[in-house]
C-alpha positions in Angstrom: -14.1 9.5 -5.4 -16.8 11.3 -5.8 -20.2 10.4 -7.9 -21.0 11.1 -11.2 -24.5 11.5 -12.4 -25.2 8.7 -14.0 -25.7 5.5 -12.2 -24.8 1.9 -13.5 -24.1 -1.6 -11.8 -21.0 -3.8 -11.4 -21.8 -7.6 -12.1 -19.6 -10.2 -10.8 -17.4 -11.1 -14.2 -16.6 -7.2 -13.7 -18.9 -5.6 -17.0 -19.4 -1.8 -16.0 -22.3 -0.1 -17.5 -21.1 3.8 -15.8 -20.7 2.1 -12.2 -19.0 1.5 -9.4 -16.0 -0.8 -8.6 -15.4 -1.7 -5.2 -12.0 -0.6 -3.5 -10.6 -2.0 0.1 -12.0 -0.4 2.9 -15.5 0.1 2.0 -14.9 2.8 -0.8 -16.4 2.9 -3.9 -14.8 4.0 -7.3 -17.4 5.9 -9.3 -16.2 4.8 -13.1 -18.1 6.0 -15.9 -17.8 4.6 -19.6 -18.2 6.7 -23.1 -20.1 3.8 -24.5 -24.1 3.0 -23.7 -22.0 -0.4 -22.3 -18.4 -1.3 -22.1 -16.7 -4.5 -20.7 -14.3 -4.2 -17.7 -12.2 -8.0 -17.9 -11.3 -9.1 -13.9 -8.1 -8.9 -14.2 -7.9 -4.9 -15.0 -10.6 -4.0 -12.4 -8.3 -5.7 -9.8 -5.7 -3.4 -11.3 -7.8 -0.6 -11.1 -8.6 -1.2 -7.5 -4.9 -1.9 -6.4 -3.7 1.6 -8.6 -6.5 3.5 -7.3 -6.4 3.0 -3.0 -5.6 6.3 -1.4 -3.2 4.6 0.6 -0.4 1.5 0.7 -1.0 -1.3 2.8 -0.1 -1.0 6.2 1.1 -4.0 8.4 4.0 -5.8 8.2 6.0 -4.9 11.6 4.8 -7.8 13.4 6.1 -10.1 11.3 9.7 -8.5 11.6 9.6 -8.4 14.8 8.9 -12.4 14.8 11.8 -12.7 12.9 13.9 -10.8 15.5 12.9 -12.8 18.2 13.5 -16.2 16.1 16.9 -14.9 15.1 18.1 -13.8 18.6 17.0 -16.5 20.2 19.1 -18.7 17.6 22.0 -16.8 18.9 21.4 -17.5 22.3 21.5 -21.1 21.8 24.8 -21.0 19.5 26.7 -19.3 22.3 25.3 -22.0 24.7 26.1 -24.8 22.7 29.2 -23.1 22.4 30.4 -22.9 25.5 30.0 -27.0 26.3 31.8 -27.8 23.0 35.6 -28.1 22.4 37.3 -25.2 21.5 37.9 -25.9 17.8 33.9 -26.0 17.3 33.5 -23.4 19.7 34.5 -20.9 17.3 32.2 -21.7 14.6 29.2 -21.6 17.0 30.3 -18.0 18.2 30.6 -16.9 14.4 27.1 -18.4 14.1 26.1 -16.4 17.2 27.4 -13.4 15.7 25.4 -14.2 12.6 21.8 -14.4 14.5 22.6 -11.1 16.5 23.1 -9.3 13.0 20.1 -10.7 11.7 18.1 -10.0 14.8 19.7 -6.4 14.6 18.4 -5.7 11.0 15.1 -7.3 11.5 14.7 -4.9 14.8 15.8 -1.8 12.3 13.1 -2.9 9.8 10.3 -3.6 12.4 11.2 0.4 13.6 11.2 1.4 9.6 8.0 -0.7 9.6 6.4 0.9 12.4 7.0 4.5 11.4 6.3 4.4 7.9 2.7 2.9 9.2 2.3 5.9 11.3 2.5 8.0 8.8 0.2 6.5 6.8 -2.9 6.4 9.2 -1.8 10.3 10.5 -2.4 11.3 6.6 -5.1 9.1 5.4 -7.9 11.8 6.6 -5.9 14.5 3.9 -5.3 11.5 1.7 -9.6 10.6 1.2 -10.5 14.2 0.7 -8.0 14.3 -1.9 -9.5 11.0 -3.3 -12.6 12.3 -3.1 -12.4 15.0 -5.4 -11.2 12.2 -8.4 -13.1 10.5 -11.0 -12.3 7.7 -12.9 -13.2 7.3 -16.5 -13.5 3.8 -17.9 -13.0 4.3 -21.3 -9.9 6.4 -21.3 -8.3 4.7 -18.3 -7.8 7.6 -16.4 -8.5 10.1 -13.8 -9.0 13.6 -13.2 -9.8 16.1 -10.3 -13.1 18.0 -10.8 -11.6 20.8 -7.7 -8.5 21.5 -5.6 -9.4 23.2 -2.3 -7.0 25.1 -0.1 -4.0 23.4 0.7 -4.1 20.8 -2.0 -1.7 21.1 -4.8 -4.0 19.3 -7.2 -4.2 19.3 -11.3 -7.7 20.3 -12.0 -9.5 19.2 -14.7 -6.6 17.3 -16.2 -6.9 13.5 -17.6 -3.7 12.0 -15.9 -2.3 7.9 -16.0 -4.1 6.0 -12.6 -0.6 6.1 -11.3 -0.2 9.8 -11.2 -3.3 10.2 -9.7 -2.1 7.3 -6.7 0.9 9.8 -6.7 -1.1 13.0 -6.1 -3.4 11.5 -3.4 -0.6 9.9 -1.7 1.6 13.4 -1.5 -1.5 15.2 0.0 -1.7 12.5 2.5 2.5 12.8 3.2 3.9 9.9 1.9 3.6 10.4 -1.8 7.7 9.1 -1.5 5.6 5.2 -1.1 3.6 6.0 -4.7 
C-alpha cells in the first residue's frame, strides 16, 4: 500500500496514531485514523492483516503428498497380510487395500490441485503488489480505497470499498481472485 503523508507509530497493544501495521512478508499497511489518536484492539489488527495480504497462503502440497505415501503404503501391507491369511479374512484385507488405494488416489489429486493452485499464486503475485500498492487503508472507516488504476488494472478509483472487496480486487489482478 502505498504512504500517506502523515506519519504515526504502531505500539505493541496495537494503538495506531495514522501508522503502519505490519502484514506477512515484510509489507507494511499505511492506515491512517480521522481522529488526532484512535485505538486499534489486537484482535482486529490481526484481522486487518489477514483481510488485507495480496495473496492466500501458499503451501500445503507436501503435506498431501505425506498422506499419499502413508495411505498407499497401508495398502501394500493389507494385500500382503492378505495374501498369508485364510480366505474368509482375506477378503476384508483386500477391501481395506482397496480403501488405502482410494485414499492415496484422492490425496495424489489434491497434492496436483495443491501444486497448481500455488503456481498460480507466485506467477501473479508481481501484478497482485502493484495492485496493492495503489490501496490505502483508512482506520476509522474500516476501509479501503485505490488513489489510481493504471493500464491493465480494472480497478475502482477513489471508492471506499469493505477490506474484503479490496482482497477481491487485488487478488483478480494477480489471477486468482476465484481464492478471495
Amino acid at each position: 500500500m502505498s504512504s500517506l503523508p502523515r506519519t504515526g507509530t504502531t505500539d505493541t497493544k496495537g494503538t495506531v496514531d495514522s501508522g503502519t501495521v505490519r502484514v506477512t512478508g515484510g509489507m507494511q499497511v499505511r492506515a491512517f485514523a480521522a481522529k488526532t489518536r484512535s485505538s486499534i484492539n489486537v484482535t482486529s489488527e490481526r484481522r486487518i492483516v489477514r483481510e488485507l495480504t495480496p495473496a492466500p497462503a501458499t503451501g500445503g502440497a507436501a503435506g498431501q503428498a505425506l498422506w499419499a505415501l502413508f495411505y498407499a503404503a497401508d495398502a501394500v501391507i493389507s494385500v500382503v497380510v492378505a495374501a498369508k491369511t485364510s480366505s474368509t479374512t482375506r477378503t476384508v484385507f483386500f477391501l481395506l487395500a482397496a480403501i488405502f488405494a482410494l485414499a492415496a488416489v484422492v490425496a495424489v489429486r489434491s497434492f496436483v490441485l495443491h501444486r497448481s493452485r500455488d503456481k498460480r499464486v507466485e506467477e501473479g503475485l508481481p501484478k497482485a503488489r502493484q495492485a496493492w500498492n495503489l490501496g490505502y487503508y483508512c482506520g476509522h472507516c474500516d476501509g479501503v480505497f485505490f488513489v489510481a488504476s493504471p493500464a491493465g488494472f480494472d480497478l475502482p478509483v477513489r471508492t471506499l470499498m469493505p477490506i474484503s472487496d479490496f482482497r477481491h480486487h487485488v487478488w483478480s489482478a494477480g489471477g486468482y481472485g476465484d481464492l478471495a
